[in-house]
Residue, then its C-alpha position, 0 to 999 in steps of 0.5 A: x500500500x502507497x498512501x501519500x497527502x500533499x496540501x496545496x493553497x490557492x487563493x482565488x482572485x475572481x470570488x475573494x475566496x481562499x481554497x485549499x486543496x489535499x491531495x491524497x494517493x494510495x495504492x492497493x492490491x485486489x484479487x479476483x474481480x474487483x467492485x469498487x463503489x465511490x461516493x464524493x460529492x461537489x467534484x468529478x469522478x474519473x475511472x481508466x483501467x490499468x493493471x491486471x490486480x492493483x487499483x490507484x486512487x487519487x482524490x483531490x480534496x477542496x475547502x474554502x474560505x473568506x481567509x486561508x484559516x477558514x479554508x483549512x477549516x472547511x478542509x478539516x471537515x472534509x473526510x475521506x474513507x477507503x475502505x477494502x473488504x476483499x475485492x470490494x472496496x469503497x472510497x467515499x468522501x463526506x462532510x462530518x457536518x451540516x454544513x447549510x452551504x458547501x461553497x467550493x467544498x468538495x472532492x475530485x476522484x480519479x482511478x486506475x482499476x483492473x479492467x473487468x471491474x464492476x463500478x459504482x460511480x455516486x457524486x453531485x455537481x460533477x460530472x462522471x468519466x469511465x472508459x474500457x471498464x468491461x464490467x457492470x456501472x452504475x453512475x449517479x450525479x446532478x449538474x454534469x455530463x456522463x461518459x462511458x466507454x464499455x461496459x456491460x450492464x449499464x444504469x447511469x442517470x443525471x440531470x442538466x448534462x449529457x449522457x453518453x454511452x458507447x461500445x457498450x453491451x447488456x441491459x442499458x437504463x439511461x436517464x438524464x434531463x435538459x441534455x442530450x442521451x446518446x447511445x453509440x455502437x451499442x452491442x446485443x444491448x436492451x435499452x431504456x433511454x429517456x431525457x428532455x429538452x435534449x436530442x436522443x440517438x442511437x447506433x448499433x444492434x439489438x437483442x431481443x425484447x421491448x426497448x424504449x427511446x422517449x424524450x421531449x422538445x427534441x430530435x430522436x434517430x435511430x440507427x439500424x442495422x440494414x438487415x436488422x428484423x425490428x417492429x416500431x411504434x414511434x410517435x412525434x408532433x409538430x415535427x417531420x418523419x423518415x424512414x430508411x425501411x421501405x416497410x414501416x408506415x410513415x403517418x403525420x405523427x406516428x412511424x409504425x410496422x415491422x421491417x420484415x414481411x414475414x413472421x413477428x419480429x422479436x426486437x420491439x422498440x417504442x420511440x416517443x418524442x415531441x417537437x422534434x424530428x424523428x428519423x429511422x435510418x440503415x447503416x451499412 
């Protein structure tokens, strides 16, 4: 185990504020596969693989103040925790008060883990980042973006930020608000995507069963294979219709049918948007 802290001051001329940043790193060795769940809050969660059995933690921790006495103590009260059970391990930082306002208060997580680990992502105010992580994740945060790479079994949510999730596979529950969900080259995946006031798309293949794209005041297209077998009920208003599959009915406001002539398709997909285009086109 590698544990190191440094601490950093920095005033910040724009606000007036003093912030004071802790910048602590560990190392630690796991066996077998690795689950590891995170919580922060007010900071961004980061996740790349590297070795085959050690996990690499960094977490950058902020305090602030009207004066560098107040920022250490706002610093004081940020806590962080790592704790390993075997395979599992959580990393968490908190407040140990109640704090009614945060300020710039917070904690930057970043990771280095064994590529088929299974992750737990949870922050607020930050954005989530995980890449070519092959295991199941789930991703909570408000107020910032979502990115994935990989992954099979996916349920991430957010809000006021984009979701993206690429080269993924399994069952994918998508959710976020007042940003854009787009899903790229999904594999053999079941999908539930949902947001508003954001544009929704996707690109890849489909397993078997019901899939729902749904959002509102915004475009939603979907990307097919040219000899994917599917049936569709989409619904849009206010907004314009195409289809690249010669046997879908085309209607003011509704695209249905199957793609196929003969037999019931067994990739059933419900698309919903309003005031916005819908598009289902063929890729080669």
């Amino acid at each position: 185990m590698l544990l190191v802290a440094a601490l950093t001051l920095t005033g910040c001329a724009m606000t007036g504020t003093v912030v004071v940043n802790e910048t602590v790193e560990e190392s630690r060795e796991v066996e077998g596969d690795s689950r590891i769940l995170v919580e922060t809050f007010n900071g961004r969660i980061s996740v790349i693989t590297g070795g085959e059995t050690e996990i690499e933690v960094r977490v950058v921790k902020r305090g602030s103040g009207q004066s560098q006495a107040d920022a250490e103590r706002d610093l004081s009260r940020v806590e962080l925790s790592i704790v390993q059970e075997g395979s599992r391990m959580t990393i968490a930082v908190r407040r140990n008060d109640d704090a009614i306002s945060l300020g710039n208060s917070g904690a930057d997580v970043e990771l280095s883990v064994p590529g088929d680990s299974s992750l737990e992502l949870r922050t607020s105010n930050g954005r989530i980042e995980a890449a070519n992580v092959t295991g199941s994740i789930i991703a909570r945060s408000s107020n910032g973006g979502v990115t994935i790479r990989d992954g099979n079994n996916v349920d991430a949510e957010t809000s006021n930020g984009p979701l993206t999730v690429a080269d993924s596979s399994g069952t994918l529950d998508l959710r976020t608000s007042n940003g854009a969900l787009d899903i790229v080259a999904a594999e053999d995946a079941v999908i539930r995507a949902e947001t508003s006031n954001g544009s929704l798309s996707f690109s890849g293949t489909l397993d078997p069963g019901d899939h729902l794209f749904r959002t509102s005041n915004a475009s939603l297209s979907l990307m097919m294979a040219a000899d994917a077998e599917f049936a569709i009920d989409g619904r849009t208003s206010n907004a314009s219709i195409s289809s690249s599959f010669a046997l879908l009915t085309v209607g003011d406001d509704s695209l249905t049918g199957a793609s196929v002539d003969d037999g019931d398709p067994a990739v059933r997909i419900r698309a919903e948007t309003s005031n916005g285009d819908l598009t289902v086109a063929s890729q080669p």
